[in-house]
Structure formats: structure tokens, C-alpha cells
Backbone as CSV, one residue per row, in Angstrom:
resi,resn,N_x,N_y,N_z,CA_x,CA_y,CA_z,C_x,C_y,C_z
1,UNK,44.202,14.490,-11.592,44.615,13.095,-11.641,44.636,12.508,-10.234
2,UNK,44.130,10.818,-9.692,44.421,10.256,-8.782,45.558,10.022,-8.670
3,UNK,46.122,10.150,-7.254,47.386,9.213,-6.959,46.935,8.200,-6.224
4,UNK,48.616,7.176,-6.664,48.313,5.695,-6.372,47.897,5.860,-4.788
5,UNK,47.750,6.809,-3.995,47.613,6.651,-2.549,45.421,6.758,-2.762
6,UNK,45.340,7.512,-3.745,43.781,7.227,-3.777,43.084,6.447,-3.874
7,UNK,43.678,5.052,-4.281,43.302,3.506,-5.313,43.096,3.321,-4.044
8,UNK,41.862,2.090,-4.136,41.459,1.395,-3.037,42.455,0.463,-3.478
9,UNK,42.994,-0.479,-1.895,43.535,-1.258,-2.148,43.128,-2.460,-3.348
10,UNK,44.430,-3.224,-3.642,43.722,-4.211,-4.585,42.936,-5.872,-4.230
11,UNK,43.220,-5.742,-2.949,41.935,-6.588,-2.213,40.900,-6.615,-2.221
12,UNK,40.600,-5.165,-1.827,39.033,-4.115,-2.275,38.778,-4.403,-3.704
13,UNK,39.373,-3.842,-4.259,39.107,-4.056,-5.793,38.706,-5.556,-5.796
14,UNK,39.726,-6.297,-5.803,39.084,-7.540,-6.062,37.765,-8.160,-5.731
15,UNK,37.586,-7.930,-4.043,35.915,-8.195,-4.174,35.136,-7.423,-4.897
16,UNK,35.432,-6.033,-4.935,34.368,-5.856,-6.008,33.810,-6.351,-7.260
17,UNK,35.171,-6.609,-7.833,34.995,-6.862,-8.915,34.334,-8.269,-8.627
18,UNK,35.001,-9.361,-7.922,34.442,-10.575,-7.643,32.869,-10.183,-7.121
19,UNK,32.288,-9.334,-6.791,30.850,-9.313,-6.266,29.714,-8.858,-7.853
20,UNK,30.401,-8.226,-8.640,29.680,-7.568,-9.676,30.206,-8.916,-10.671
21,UNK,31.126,-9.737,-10.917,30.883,-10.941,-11.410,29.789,-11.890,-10.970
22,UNK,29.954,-12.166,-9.919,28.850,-13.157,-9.047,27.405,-12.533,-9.543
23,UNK,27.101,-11.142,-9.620,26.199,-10.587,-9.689,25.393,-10.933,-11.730
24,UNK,26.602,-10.423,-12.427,26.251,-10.559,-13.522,26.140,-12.127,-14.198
25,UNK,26.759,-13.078,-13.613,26.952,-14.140,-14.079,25.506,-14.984,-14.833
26,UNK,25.187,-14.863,-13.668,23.365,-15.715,-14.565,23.233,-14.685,-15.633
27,UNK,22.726,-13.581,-15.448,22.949,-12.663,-16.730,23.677,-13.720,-17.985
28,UNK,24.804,-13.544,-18.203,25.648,-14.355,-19.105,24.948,-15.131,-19.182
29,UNK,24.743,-16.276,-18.399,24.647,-17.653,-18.587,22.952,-17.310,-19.361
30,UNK,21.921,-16.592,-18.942,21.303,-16.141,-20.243,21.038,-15.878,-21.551
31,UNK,22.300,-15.245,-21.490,22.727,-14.419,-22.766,23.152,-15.847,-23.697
32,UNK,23.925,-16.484,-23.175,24.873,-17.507,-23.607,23.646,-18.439,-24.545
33,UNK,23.061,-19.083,-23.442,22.098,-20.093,-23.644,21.205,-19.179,-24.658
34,UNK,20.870,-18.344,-24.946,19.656,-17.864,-26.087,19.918,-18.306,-27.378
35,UNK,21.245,-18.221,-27.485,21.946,-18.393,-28.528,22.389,-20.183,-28.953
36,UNK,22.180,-20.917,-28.127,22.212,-22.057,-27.985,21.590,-23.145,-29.103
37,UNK,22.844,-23.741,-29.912,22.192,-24.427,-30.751,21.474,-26.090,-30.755
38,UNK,21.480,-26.147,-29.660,20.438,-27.221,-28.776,19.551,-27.063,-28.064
39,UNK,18.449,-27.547,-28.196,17.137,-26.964,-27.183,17.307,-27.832,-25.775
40,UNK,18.581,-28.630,-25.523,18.315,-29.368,-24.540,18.376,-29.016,-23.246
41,UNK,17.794,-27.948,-22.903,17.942,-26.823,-21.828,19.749,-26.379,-21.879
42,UNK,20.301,-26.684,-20.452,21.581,-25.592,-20.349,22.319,-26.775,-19.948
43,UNK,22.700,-27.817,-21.643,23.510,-28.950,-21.330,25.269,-27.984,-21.588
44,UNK,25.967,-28.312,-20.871,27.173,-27.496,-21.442,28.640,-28.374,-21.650
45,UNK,29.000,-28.035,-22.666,29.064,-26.342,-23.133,28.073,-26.746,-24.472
46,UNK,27.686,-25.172,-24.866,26.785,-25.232,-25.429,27.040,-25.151,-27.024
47,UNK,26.107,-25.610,-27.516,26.354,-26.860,-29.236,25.961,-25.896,-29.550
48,UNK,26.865,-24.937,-30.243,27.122,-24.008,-31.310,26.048,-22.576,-31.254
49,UNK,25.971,-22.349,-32.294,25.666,-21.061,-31.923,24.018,-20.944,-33.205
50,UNK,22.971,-19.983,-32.656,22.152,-20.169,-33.453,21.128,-19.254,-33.430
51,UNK,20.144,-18.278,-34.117,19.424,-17.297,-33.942,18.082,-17.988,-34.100
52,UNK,17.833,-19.156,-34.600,16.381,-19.398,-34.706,15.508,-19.213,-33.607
53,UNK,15.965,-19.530,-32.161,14.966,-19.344,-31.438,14.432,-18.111,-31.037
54,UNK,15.091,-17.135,-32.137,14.436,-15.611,-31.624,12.753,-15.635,-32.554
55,UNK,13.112,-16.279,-33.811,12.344,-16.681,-34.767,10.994,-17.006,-34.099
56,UNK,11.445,-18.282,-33.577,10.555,-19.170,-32.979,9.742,-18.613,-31.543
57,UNK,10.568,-17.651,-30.948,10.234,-16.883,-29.846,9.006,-15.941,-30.114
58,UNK,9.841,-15.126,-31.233,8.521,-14.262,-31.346,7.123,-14.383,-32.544
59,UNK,7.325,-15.682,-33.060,6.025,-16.346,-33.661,5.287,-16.678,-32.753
60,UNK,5.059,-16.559,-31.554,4.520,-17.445,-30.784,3.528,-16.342,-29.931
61,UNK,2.158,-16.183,-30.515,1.259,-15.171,-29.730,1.136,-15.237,-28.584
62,UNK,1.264,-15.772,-27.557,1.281,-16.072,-26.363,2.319,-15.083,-25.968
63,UNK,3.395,-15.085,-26.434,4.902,-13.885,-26.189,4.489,-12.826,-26.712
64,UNK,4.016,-12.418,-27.775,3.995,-11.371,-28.147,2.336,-10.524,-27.457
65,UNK,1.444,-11.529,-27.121,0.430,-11.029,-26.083,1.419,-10.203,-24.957
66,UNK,1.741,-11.227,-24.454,2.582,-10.652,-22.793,3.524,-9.365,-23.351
67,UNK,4.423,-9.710,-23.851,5.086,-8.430,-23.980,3.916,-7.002,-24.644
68,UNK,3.065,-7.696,-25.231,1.727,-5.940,-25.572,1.631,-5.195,-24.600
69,UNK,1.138,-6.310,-23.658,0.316,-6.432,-22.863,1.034,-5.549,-21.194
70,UNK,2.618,-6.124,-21.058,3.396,-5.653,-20.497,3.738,-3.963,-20.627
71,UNK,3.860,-3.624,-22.075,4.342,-2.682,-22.556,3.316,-2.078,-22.044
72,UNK,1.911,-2.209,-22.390,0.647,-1.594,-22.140,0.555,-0.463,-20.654
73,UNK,0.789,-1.683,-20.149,0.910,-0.998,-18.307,1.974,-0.541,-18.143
74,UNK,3.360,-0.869,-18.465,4.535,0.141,-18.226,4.137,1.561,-18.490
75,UNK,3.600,1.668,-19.887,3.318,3.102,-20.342,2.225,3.915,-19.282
76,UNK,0.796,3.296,-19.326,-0.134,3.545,-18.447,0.296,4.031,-17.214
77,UNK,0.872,3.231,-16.457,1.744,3.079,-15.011,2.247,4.124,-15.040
78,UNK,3.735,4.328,-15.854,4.342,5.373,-16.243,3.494,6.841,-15.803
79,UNK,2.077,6.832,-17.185,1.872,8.157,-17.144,0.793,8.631,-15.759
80,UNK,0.298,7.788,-15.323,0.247,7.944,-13.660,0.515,8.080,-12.851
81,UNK,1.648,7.471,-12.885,2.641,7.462,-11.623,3.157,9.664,-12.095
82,UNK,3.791,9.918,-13.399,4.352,11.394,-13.962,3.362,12.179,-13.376
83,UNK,1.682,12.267,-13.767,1.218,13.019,-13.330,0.647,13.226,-10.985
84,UNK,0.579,12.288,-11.078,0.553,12.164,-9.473,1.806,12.546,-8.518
85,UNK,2.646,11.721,-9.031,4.274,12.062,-8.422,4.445,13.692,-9.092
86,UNK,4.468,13.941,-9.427,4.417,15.640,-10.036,3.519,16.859,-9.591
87,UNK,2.517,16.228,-9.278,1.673,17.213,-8.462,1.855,16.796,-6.988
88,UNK,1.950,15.764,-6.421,2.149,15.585,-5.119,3.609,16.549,-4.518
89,UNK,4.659,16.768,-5.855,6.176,17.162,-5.215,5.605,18.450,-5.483
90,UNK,5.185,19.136,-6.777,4.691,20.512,-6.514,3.826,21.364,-5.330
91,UNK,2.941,19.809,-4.478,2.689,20.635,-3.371,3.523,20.694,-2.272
92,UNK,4.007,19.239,-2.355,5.311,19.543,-1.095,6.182,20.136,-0.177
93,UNK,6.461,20.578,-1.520,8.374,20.877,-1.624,8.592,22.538,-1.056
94,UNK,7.179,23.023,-0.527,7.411,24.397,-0.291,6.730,25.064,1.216
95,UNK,5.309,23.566,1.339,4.354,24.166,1.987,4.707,23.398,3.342
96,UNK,4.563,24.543,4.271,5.002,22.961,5.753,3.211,23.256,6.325
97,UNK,2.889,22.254,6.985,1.437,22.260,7.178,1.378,20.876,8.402
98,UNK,0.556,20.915,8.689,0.045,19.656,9.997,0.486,18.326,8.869
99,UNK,0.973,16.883,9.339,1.093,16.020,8.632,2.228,15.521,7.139
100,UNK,2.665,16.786,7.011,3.089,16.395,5.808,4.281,15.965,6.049
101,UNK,4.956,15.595,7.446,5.379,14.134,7.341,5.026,12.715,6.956
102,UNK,3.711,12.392,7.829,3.113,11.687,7.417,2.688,11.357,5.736
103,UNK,2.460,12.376,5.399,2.317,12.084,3.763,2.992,11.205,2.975
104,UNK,4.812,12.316,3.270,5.484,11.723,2.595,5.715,10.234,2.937
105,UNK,5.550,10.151,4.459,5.923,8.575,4.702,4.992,7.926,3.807
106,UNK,3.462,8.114,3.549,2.677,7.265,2.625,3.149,7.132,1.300
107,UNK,3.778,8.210,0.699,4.094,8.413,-0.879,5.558,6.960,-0.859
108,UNK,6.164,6.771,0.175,7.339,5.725,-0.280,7.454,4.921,0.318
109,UNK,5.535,4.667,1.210,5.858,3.685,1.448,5.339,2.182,0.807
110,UNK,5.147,2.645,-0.572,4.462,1.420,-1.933,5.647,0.664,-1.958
111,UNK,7.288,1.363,-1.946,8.310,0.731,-2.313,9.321,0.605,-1.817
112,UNK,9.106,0.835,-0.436,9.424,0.549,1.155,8.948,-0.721,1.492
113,UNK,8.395,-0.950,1.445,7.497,-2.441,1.597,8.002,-3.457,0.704
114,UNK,8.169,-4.418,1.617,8.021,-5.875,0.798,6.626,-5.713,-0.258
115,UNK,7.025,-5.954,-1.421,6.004,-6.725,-2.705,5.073,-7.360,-2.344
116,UNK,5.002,-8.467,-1.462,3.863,-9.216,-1.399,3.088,-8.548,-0.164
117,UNK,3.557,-7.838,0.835,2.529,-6.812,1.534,1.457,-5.688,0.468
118,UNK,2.198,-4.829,0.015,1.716,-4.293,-1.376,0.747,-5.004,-2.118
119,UNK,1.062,-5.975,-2.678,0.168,-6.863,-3.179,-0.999,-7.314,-2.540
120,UNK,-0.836,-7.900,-1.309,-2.046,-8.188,-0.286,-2.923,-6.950,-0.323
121,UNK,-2.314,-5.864,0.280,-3.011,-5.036,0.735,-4.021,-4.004,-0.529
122,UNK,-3.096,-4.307,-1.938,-4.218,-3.909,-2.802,-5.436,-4.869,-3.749
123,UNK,-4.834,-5.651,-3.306,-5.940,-7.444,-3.425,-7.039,-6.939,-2.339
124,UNK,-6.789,-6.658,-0.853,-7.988,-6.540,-0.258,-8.421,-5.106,-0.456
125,UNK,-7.833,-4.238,-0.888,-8.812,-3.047,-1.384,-9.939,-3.237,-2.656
126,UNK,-8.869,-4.022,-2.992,-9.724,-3.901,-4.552,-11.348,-4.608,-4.509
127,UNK,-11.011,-6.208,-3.315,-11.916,-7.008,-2.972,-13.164,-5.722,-2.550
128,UNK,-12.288,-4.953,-1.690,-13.271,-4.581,-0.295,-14.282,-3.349,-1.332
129,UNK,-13.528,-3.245,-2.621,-14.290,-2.245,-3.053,-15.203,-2.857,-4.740
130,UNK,-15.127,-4.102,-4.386,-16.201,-4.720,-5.427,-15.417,-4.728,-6.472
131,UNK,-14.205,-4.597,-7.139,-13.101,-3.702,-8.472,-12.616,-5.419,-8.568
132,UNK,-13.130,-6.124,-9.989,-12.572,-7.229,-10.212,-11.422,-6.560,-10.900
133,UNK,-10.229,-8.050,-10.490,-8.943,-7.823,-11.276,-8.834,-8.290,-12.490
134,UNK,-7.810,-7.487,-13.146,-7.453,-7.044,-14.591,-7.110,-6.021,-15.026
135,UNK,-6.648,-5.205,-16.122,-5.763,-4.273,-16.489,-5.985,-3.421,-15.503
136,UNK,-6.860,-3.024,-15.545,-6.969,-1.246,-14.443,-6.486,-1.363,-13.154
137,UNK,-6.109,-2.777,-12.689,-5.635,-2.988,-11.182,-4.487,-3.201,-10.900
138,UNK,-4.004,-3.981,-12.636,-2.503,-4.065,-12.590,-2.138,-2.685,-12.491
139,UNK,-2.343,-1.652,-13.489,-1.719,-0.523,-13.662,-1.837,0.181,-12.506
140,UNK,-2.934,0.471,-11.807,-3.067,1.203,-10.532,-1.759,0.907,-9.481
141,UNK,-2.040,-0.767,-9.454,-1.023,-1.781,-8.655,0.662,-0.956,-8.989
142,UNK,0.571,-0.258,-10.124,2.633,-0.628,-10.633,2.415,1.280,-10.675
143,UNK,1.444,1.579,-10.399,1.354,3.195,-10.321,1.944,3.407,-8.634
144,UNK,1.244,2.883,-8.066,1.624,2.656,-6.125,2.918,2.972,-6.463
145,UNK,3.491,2.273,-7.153,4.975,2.027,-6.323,6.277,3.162,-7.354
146,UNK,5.621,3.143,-8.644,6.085,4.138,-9.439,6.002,5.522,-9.093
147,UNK,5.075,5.684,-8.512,4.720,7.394,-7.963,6.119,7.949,-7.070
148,UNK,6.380,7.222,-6.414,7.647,6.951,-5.177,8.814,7.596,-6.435
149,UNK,9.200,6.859,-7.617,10.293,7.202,-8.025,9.980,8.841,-9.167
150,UNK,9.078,9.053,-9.580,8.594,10.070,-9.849,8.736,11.431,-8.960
151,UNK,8.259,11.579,-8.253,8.027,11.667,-6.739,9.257,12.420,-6.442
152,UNK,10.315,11.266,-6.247,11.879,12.052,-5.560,12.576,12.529,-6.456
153,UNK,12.602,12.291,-7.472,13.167,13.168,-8.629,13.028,14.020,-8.559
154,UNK,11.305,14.810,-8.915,10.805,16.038,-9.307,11.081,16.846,-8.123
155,UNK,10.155,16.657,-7.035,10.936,17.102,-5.749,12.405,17.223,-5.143
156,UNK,13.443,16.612,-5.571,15.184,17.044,-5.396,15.217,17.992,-6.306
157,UNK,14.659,18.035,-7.857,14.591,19.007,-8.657,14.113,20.201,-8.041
158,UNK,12.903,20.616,-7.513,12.432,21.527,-7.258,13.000,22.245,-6.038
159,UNK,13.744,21.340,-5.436,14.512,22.032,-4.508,15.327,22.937,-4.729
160,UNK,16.206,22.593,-5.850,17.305,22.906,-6.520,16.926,24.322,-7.345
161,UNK,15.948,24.599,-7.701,15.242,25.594,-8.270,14.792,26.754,-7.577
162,UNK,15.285,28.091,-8.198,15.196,29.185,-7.106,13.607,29.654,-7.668
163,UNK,12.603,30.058,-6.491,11.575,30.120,-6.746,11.555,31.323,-7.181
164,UNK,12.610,32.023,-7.052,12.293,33.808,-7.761,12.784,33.359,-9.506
165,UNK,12.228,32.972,-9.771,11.893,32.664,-11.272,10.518,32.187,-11.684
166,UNK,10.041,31.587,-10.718,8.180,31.493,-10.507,8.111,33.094,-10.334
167,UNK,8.617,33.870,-9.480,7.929,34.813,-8.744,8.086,36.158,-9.965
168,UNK,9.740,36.034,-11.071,9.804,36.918,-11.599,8.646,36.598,-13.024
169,UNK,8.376,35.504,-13.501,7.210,34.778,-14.448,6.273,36.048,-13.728
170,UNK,5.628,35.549,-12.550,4.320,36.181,-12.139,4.216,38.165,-12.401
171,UNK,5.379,38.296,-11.860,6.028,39.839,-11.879,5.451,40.130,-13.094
172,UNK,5.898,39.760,-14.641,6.209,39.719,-15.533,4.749,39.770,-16.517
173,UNK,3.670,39.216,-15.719,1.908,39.189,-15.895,1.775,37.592,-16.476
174,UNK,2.691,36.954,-16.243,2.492,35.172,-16.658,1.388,34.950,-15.898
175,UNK,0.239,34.018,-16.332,-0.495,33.342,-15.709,-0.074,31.899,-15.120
176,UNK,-0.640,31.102,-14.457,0.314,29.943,-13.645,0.770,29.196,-14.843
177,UNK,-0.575,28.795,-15.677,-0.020,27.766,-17.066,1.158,28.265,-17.612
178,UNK,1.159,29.841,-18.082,2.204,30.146,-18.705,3.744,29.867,-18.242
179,UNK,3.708,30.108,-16.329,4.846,29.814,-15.611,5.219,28.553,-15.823
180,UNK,4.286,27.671,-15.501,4.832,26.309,-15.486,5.137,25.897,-16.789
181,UNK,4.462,26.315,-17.736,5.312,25.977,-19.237,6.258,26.080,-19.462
182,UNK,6.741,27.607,-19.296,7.677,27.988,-20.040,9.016,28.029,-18.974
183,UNK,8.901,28.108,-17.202,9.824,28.146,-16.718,9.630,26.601,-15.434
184,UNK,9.364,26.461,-15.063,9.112,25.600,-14.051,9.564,23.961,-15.174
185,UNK,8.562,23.638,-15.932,8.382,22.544,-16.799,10.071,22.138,-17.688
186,UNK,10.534,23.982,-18.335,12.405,23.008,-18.629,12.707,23.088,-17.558
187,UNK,12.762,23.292,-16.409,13.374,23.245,-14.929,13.435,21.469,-14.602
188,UNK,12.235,20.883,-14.625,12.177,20.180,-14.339,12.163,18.469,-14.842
189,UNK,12.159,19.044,-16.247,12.281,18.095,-17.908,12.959,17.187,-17.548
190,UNK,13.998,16.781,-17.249,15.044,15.919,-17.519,14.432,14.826,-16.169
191,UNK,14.395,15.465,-14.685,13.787,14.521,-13.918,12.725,14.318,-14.309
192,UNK,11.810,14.317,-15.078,10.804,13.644,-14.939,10.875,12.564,-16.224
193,UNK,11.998,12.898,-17.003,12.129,12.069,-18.339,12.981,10.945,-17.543
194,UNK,13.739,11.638,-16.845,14.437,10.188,-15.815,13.853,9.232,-15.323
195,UNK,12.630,10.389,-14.112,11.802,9.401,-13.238,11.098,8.309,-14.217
196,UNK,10.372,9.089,-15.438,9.264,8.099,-16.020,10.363,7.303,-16.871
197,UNK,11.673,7.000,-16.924,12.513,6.281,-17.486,12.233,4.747,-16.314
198,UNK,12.584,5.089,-15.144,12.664,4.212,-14.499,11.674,3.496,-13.586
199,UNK,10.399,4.331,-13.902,9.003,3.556,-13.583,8.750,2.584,-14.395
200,UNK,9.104,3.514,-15.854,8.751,2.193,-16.997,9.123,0.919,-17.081
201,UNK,10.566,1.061,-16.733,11.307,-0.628,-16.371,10.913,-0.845,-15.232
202,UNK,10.573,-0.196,-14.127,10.188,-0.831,-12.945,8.956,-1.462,-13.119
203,UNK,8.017,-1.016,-13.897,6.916,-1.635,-14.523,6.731,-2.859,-14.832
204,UNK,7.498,-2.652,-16.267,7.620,-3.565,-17.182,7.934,-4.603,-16.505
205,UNK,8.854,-5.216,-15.553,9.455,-6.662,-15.262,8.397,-6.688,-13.857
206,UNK,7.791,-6.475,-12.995,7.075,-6.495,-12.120,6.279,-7.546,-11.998
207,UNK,6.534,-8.794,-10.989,6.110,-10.021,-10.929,5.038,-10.099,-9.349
208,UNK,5.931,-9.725,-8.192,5.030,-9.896,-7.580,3.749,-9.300,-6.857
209,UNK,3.715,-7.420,-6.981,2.427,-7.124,-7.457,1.207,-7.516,-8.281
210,UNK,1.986,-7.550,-9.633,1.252,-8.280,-10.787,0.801,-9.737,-10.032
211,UNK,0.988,-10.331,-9.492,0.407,-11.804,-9.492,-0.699,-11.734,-8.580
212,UNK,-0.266,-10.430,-7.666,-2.028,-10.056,-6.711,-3.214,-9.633,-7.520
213,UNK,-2.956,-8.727,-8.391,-3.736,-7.779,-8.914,-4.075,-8.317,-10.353
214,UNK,-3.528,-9.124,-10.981,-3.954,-9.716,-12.463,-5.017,-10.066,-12.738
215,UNK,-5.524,-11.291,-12.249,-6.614,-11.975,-12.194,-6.500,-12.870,-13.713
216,UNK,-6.884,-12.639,-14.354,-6.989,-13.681,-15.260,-5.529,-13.032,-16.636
217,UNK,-5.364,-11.921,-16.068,-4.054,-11.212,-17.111,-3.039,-11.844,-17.053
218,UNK,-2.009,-12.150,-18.243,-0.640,-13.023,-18.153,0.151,-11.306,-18.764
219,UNK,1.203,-11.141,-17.861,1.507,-10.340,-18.793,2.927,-11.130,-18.746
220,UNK,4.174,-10.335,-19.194,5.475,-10.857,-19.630,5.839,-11.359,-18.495
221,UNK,6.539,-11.054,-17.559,6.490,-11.756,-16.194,6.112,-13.011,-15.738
222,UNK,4.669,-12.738,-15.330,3.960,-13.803,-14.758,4.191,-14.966,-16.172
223,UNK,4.326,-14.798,-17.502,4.579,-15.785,-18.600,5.641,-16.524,-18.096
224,UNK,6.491,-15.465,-17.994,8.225,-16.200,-17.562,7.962,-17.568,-16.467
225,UNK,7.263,-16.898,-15.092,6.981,-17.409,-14.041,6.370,-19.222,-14.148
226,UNK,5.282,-18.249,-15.540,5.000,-19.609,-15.821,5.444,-21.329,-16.499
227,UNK,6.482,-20.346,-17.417,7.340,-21.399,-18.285,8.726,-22.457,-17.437
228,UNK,8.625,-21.905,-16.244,9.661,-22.652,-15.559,9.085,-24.282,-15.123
229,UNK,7.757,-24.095,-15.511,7.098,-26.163,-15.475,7.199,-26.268,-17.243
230,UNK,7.917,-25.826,-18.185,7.900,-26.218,-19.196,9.381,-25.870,-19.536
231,UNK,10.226,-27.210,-19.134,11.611,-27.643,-19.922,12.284,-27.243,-20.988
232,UNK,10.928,-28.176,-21.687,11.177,-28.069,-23.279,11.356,-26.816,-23.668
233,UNK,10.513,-25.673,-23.315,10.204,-23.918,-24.003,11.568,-23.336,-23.195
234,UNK,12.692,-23.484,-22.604,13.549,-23.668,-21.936,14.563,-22.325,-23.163
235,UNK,14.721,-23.077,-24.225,15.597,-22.043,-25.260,14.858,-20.258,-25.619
236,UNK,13.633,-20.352,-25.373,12.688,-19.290,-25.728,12.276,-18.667,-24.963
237,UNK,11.991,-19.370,-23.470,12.218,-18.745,-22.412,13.792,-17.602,-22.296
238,UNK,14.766,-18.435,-22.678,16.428,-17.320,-22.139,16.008,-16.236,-23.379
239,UNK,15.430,-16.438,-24.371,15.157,-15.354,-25.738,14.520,-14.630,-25.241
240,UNK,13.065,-14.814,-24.237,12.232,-13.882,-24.060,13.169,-12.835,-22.065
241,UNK,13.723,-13.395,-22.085,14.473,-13.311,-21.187,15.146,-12.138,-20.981
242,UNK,16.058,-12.569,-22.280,17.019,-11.756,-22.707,16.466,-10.460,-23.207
243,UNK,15.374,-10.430,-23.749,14.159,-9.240,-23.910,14.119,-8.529,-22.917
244,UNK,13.809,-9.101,-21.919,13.383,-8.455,-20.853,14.569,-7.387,-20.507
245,UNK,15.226,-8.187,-20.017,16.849,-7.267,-19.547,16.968,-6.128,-20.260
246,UNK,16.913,-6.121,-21.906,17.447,-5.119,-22.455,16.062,-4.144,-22.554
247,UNK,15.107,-4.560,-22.622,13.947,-3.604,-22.553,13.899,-2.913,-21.099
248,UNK,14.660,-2.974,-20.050,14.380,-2.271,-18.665,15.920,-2.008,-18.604
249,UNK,16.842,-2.300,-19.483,18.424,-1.700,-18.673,18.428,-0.356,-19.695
250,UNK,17.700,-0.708,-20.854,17.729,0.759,-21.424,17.140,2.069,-20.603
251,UNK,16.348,1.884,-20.691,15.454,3.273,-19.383,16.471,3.429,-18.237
252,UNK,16.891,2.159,-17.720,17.642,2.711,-16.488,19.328,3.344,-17.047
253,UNK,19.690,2.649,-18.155,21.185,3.301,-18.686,20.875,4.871,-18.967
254,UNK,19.430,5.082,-19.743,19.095,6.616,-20.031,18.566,7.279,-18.551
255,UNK,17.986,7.046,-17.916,18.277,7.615,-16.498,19.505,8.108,-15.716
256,UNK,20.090,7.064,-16.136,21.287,7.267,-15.302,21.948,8.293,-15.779
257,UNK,22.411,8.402,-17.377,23.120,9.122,-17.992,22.128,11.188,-17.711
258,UNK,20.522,11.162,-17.803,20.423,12.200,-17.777,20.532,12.931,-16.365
259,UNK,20.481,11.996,-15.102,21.058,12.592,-14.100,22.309,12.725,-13.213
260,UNK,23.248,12.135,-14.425,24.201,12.271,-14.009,25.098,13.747,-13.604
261,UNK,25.863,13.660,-12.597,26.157,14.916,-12.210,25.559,15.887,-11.095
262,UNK,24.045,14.822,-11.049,23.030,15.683,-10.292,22.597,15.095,-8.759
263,UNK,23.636,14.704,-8.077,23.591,14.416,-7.349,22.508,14.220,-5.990
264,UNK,21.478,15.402,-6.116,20.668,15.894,-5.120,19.453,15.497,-5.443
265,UNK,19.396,14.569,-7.152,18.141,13.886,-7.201,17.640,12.411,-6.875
266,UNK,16.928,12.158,-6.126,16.954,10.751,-5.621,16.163,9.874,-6.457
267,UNK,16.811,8.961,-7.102,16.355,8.101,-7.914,16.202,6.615,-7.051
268,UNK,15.101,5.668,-7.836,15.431,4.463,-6.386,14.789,3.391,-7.315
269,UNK,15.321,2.174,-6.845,14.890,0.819,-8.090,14.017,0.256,-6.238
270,UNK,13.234,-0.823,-7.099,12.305,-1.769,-6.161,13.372,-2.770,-5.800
């Protein structure tokens, strides 16, 4: 049990709490307005209460394109970022060699960087290498920066892991597949169900990569981006909104929860 000498004061407390209000508030005022039984944007207080515009939200192919379309590359992204970030920490995490400082500085630095550097700089690759934009550039684009959180997971994991369990596998006449199946792979299960938890939402809401690398693609995002010169779509906008939030706080609530406890794995949002 704490004693009262452990409590941060209640000053402390209070800004906190006053900073994680300030923080969540638009949130609410989201939430609030979806439900809004007036389309007259965010006149307040707001005229009753009403579900049609979820109706009206998701009749509307244009939304349900973007969110496909979104989902599309989260997953993609995702399983790029799992397999790259996974073999990059498997070579890592053991071998010291010329550079592999340098490496790692390249592996974080997609999400080290300001967004719109990132963005530039894979706009002029893509230019410099003839690669018109559209899906394969978005996903590449949200792989950059996903690899990073993949990446430190698996690697804090593998740290944590005594290699005389690779070594007793081998002892034992395991071939490598067999090792990494059966001992390395549950070793490492949970971070990588974490990491690719939180690429996926890092994905999914990703605006200003996406707006380098799209080209003629709208996905959920750049939609949002777009509806702010349209007033009127104002109620369907906070609906598709409100989508968003709960489609990326889930992955990160299940992240959180499977590494909890595990202190030594580094997880990291953009």
C-alpha cells in the first residue's frame, strides 16, 4: 500500500489532471457533436440527440472507399514494416560489426524526423526513380516509419531472451526453421503482436506522409483533410471521425495491455 507521503501533491495532481482534460477535450467535443441532432455544424448546445448520421455516413461510397482503402495500407504497411523490423532486430541484437551504429540511426530515423521531411524525401526518391504515386508508395511511405516501431519491440525482446535456448534447440539437432518456430517465435509473439498493433494505427490515421506519396489516392485521412472546405458534411465528418479514433485507440489499448509489465520493450507513437 502507498502512504499519504507517496501522493504527489494535490497541485501536481491537479495539473495533471487539468493537462489530460485540455488534452481530451476536442475528443469530446467530437464525440458530442456526432451525435448531434442538427446538421448546423457545432451550434451549442447541441439539439438533441440522434444516430442517423452514422446512417448517412456510411452510405456514402466516397467514406467507405477511404476507409477500404485506409484499412488496405494499414494491413500492407503493417506486414512490411513485421517482416523487415524482424529481420533487421534478428541481425542486430547480437552482432557488433563496422557501422551498426549507423544503421540503427537509419532504422529510427523515418520517425525521428518531422513528417513532411519524410515525405519530401520519399516524393524525390520515388520521382528520381521513375515510381508514379499510388498504393505501392503509400504503403512503402507508412512501412518507413512503421519498421522503427516493429523494430524496438522485437529487439528489447530479444534482448531479454537467453540465447542458450537457440543454442540448446541446435544441441538438440533443430534445424534454424525448427528453432525459430518453436522457440525463438513464442519468445517473441506478443512483441510483435504489439509492434504490428501499433503500426497499424500508426498507419491507418497517417496524413502527412500520405499527402507526399498518394498521388491521385484519397484515403481516410487525406478525406477528412478534405471535408474541412465542406461545412455542410460537418455532422459526418465528427461520424467518420469518431471512426477513426476508435479504429487506432484499439490497437494501441491492445498494445499497451500486452506489454504491460514489460518494461524493457520500447514501444513509440509518431
Amino acid at each position: 500500500m502507498h502512504s499519504d507521503q507517496d501522493r504527489a501533491p494535490l497541485w501536481l495532481r491537479l495539473l495533471a489532471y487539468g493537462g489530460i482534460g485540455f488534452l481530451f477535450l476536442p475528443i469530446a467535443v467530437i464525440i458530442i457533436y456526432a451525435f448531434n441532432a442538427e446538421s448546423a455544424g457545432y451550434s451549442f448546445p447541441p439539439k438533441g440527440f440522434t444516430l442517423s448520421w452514422f446512417g448517412a455516413a456510411f452510405a456514402r461510397n466516397d467514406v467507405l472507399q477511404a476507409i477500404g482503402l485506409s484499412l488496405q495500407l494499414a494491413a500492407l504497411a503493417t506486414v512490411l514494416a513485421v517482416l523487415l523490423g524482424t529481420l533487421a532486430a534478428a541481425a542486430m541484437y547480437r552482432r557488433d560489426f563496422f557501422g551498426k551504429n549507423a544503421i540503427t540511426m537509419m532504422l529510427i530515423l523515418p520517425i525521428a524526423l518531422p513528417g513532411i521531411i519524410t515525405g519530401i524525401a520519399l516524393l524525390s526518391a520515388f520521382r528520381l526513380a521513375d515510381i508514379p504515386s499510388g498504393f505501392w508508395t503509400i504503403a512503402i511511405g507508412h512501412a518507413t516509419f512503421c519498421v522503427v516501431v516493429i523494430y524496438n519491440n522485437v529487439i528489447a525482446r530479444f534482448r531479454r531472451m537467453s540465447y542458450s535456448l537457440v543454442e540448446a534447440s541446435q544441441d538438440l539437432g533443430a534445424d534454424m526453421f525448427q528453432t525459430f518456430r518453436y522457440v525463438v517465435l513464442p519468445q517473441i509473439a506478443t512483441a510483435l503482436l504489439a509492434g504490428g498493433m501499433l503500426a497499424f494505427a500508426l498507419s491507418f490515421d497517417e496524413i502527412i506522409v500520405t499527402t507526399f506519396t498518394a498521388g491521385n489516392e484519397v484515403t481516410l485521412p487525406i478525406w477528412m483533410l478534405n471535408q474541412l472546405t465542406r461545412p455542410r458534411d460537418v455532422p459526418i465528418t465528427n461520424v467518420v471521425a469518431m471512426t477513426v479514433m476508435l479504429i487506432t485507440a484499439l490497437p494501441i489499448l491492445g498494445a499497451y495491455y500486452l506489454t504491460r509489465g514489460t518494461e524493457d520493450i520500447a514501444g513509440s507513437g509518431k
